[in-house]
Every structure is written in C-alpha cells, then in structure tokens.
Backbone as numpy.savetxt, mean C-alpha at the origin, in Angstrom:
# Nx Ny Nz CAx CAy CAz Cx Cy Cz
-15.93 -6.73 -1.76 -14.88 -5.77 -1.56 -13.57 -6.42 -2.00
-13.09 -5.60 -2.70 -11.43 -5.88 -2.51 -10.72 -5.40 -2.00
-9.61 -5.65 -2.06 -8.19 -5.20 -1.59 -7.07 -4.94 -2.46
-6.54 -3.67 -2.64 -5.00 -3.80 -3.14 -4.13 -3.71 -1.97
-3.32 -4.75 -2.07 -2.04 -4.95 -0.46 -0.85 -4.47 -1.30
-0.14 -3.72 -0.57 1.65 -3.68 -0.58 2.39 -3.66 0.66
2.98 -4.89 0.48 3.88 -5.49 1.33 5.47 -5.06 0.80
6.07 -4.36 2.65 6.87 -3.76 1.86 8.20 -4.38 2.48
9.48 -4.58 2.09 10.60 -5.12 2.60 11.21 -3.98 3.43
11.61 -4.23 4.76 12.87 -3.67 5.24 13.53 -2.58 4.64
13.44 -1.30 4.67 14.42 -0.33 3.90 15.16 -0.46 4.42
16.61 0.44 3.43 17.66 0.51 4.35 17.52 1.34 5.40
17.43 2.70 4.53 17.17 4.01 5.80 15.90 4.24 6.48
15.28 3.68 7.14 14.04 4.01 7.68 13.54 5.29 8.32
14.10 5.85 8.34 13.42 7.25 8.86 13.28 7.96 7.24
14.20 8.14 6.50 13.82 8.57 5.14 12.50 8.11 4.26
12.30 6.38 4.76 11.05 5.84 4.21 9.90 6.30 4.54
9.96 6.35 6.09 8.43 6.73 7.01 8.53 8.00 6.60
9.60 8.98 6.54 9.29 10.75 5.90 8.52 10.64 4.86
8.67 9.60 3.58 8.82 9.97 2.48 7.24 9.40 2.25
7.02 8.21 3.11 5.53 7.10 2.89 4.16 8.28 3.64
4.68 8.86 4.87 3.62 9.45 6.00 3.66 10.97 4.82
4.44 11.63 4.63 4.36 13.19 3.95 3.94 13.33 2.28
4.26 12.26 1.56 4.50 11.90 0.47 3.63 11.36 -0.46
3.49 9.65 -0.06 3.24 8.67 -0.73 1.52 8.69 -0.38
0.84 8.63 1.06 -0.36 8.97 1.55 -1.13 9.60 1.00
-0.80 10.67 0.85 -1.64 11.89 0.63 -1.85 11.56 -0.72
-1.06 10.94 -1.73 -1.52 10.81 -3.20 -2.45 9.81 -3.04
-2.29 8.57 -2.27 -2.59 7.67 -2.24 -4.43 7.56 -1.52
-4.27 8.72 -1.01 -5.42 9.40 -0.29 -6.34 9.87 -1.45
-5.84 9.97 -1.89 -6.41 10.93 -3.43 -7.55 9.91 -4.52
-7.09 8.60 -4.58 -7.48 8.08 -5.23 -8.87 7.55 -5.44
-9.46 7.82 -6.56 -10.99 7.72 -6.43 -11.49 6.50 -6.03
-12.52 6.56 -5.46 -13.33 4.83 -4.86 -12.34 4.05 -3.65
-11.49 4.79 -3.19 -10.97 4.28 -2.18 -11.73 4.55 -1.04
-11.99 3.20 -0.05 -13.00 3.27 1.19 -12.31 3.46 2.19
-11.03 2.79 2.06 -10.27 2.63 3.30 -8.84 2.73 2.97
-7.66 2.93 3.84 -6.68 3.24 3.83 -6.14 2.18 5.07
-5.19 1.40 5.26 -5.13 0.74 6.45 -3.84 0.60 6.26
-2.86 0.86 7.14 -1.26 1.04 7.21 -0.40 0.72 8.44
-0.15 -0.91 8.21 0.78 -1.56 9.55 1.80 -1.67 9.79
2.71 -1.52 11.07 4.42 -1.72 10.65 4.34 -2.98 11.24
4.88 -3.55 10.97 5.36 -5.11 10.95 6.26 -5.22 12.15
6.31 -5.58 13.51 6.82 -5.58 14.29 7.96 -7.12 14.75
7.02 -7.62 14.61 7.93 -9.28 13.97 7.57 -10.02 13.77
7.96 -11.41 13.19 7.56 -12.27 12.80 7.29 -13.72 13.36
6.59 -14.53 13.49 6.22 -15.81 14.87 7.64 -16.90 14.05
8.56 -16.65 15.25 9.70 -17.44 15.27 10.60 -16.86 15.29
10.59 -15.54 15.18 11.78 -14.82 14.96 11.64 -13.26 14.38
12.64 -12.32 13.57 12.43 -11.31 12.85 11.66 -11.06 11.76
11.35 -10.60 11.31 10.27 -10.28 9.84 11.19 -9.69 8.95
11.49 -10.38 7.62 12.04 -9.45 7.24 11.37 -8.19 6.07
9.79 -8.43 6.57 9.10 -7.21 6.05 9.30 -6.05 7.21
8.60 -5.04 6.66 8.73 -3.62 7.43 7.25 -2.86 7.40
6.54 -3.12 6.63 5.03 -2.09 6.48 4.21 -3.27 5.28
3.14 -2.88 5.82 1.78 -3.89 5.24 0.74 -2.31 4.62
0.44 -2.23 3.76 -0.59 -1.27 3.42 -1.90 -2.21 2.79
-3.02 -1.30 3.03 -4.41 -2.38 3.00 -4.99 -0.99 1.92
-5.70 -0.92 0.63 -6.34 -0.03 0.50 -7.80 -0.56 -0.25
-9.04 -0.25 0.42 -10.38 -1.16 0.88 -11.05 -0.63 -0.83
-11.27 -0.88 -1.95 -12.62 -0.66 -2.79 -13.29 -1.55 -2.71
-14.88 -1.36 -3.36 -16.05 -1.93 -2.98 -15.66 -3.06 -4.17
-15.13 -3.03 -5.52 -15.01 -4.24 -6.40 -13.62 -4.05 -7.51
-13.46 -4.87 -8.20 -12.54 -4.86 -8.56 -11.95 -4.02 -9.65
-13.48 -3.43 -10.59 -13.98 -2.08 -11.51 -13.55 -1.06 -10.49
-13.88 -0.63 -9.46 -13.34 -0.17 -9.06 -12.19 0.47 -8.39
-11.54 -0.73 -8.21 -10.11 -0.72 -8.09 -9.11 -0.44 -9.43
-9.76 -0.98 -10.43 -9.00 -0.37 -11.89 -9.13 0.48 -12.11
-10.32 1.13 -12.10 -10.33 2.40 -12.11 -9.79 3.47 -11.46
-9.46 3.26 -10.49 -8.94 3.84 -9.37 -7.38 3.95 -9.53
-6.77 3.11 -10.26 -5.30 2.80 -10.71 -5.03 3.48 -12.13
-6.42 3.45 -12.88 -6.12 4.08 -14.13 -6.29 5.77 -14.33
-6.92 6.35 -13.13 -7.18 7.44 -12.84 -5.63 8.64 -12.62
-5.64 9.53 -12.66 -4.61 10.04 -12.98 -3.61 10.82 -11.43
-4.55 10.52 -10.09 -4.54 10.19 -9.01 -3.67 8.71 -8.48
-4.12 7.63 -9.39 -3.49 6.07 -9.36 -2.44 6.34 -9.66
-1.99 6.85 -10.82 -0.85 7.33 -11.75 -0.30 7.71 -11.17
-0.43 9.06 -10.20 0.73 9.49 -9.47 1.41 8.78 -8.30
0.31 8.08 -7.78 0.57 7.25 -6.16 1.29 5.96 -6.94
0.96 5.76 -8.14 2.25 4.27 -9.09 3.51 4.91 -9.08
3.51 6.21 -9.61 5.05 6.46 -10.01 5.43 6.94 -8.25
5.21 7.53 -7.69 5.67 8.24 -6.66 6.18 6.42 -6.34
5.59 5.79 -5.98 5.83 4.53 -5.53 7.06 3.43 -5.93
7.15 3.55 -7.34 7.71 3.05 -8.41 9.17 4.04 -7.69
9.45 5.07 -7.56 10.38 5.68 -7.33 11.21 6.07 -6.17
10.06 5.65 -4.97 10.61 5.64 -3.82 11.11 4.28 -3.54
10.26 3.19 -3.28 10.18 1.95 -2.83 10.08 0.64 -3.90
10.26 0.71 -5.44 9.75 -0.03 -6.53 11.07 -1.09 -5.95
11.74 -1.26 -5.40 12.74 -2.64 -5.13 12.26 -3.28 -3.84
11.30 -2.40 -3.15 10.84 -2.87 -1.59 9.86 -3.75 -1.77
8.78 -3.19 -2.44 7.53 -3.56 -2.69 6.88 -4.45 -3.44
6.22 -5.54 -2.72 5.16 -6.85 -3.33 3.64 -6.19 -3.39
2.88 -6.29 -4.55 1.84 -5.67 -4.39 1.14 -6.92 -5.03
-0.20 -6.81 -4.13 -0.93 -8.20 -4.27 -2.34 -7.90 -4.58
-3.76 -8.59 -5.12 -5.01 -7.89 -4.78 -5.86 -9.33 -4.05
-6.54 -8.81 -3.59 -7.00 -10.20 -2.69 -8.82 -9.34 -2.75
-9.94 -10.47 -2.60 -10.97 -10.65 -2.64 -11.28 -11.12 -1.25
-11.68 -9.92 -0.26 -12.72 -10.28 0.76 -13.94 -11.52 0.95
-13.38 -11.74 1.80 -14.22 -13.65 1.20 -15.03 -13.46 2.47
-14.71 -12.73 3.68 -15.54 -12.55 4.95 -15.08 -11.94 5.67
-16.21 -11.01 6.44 -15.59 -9.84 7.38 -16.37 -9.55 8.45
-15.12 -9.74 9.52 -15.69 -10.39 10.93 -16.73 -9.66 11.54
C-alpha cells in the first residue's frame, strides 16, 4: 500500500479553510479512482510546544500504479487544481510506502 500525505501549514483564515477543505476539496478528492481510504487530522500540537502545521491528510491506494493513476485521472486533476488554488502555498505533499501495519 501506499500513501499520498499532505501536510498542511497554518492558514491564515481558518474557518474559510475548513469551509473550503470539508465542502470543497473532499468530495473531489473522494472522487478519485483506487482510493481505499481517506484519513484527515487536525494537528493539535506539537511535543514541546505549538505546531506550526494545521491538517495532516492520509489518502490509502493499494500501489503506487495506482496512485498515478489516480492523479492522472481527470477526478486527480480536479482535486490538483482545486488544491493548487486554495492551499498551493500551505501544502507539503509527500508519498510514503507502507512498510507495516499494526
């Protein structure tokens, strides 16, 4: 399994973000083919102090063909730009390889 992660920074306006991520960004993101899982954390703080992240998103495919595909699909496309346009200065997006699962 993999993972595509986006790790997201601190917005300014946060209630505009969570409108725009929960009504918006989801539902495309929902859309996308070969997606298993959807997993979406707010970052509450950080060990020592504040975080200066704000939201962790997890989205689960079975391999990594799959995950391209899933990005090149015209579903991916929209949940990139919608993304690219809300949050593209917030957002670290990472892919990570399930190595073990508890």
């Amino acid at each position: 399994m993999v993972k595509l992660i986006a790790l997201y920074k601190k917005p300014s306006d946060i209630e505009a973000f969570d409108e725009h991520y929960k009504n918006n960004h989801t539902p495309l993101v929902k859309k996308m083919p070969g997606l298993r899982k959807l997993e979406v954390s707010k970052i509450t703080s950080a060990i020592g102090g504040e975080s200066k992240f704000y939201l962790l998103a997890e989205m689960n495919f079975d391999n990594e063909d799959a995950l391209n595909a899933a990005m090149a699909s015209p579903e991916g496309k929209a949940a990139g730009k919608d993304l690219m346009d809300f949050a593209g200065g917030l957002v670290h997006m990472m892919i990570a390889e399930v190595v073990e699962d508890a």
